[in-house]
C-alpha positions in Angstrom: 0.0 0.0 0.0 1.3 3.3 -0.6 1.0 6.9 0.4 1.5 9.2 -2.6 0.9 12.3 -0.2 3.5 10.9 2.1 5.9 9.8 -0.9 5.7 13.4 -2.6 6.9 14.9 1.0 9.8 12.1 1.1 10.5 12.6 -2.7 10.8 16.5 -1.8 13.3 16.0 1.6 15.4 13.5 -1.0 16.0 16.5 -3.4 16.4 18.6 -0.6 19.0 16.6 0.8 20.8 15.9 -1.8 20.7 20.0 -3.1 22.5 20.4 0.7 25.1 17.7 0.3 26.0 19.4 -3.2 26.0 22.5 -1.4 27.8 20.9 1.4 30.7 20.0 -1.6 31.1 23.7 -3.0 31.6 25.2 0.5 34.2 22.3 1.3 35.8 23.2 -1.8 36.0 26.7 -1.3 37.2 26.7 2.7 39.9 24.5 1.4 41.1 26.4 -1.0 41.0 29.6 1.8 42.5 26.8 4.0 45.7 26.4 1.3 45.9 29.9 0.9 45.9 30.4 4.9 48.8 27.8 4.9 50.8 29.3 2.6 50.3 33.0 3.4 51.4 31.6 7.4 47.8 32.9 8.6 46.5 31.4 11.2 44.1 28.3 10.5 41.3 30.2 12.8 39.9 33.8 12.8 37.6 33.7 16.1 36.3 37.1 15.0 35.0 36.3 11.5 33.0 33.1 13.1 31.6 35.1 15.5 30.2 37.2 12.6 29.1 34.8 10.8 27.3 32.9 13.3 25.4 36.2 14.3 24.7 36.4 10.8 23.4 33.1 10.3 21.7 33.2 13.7 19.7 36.5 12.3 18.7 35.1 8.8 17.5 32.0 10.7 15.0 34.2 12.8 14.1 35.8 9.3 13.5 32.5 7.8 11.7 31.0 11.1 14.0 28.3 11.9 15.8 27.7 15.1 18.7 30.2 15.3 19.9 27.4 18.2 19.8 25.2 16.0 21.4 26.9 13.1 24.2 28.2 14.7 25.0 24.4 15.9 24.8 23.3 12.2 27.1 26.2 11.5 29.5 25.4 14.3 30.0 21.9 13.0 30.9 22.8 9.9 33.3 25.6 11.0 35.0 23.2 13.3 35.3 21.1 10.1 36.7 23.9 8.3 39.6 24.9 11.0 40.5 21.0 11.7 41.1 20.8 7.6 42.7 24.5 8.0 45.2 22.9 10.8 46.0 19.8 8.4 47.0 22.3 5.7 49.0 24.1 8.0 51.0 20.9 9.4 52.1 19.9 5.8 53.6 23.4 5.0 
């Protein structure tokens, strides 16, 4: 037996999470490439003021969209620890 209503809502979180782990891919790229740069340049792997920043940001354009700016700011500190442990890796093979 099958639920089409409930099938269209799982077929639409499928594209959805598949658009993020694309999405997830391009920023990886990009903060590795920063990372490299960060490396090279002898920059430190962190910058505790432009993450502080950024999670305001993100915390205020999760209240504009209605989503948990808890929440959102956990997601975003994930991936920024992420980001600084490849950073660090980057700088220990310089």
């Amino acid at each position: 037996m099958s639920d089409e209503i409930l099938d269209a809502y799982r077929s639409s979180i499928d594209n959805i999470d598949a658009a993020l782990v694309h999405i997830l891919a391009e920023r990886f790229k990009v903060t590795q490439a920063v990372g490299r740069y960060k490396a090279k340049a002898g920059l430190p792997p962190a910058d505790p003021g432009r993450e502080e920043r950024q999670i305001a940001r993100l915390r205020k354009l999760a209240e504009d969209a209605r989503l948990d700016p808890e929440f959102s700011e956990k997601f975003l500190r994930f991936i920024i620890d992420e980001v600084i442990r490849h950073h660090e890796q980057f700088r220990d093979e310089v």
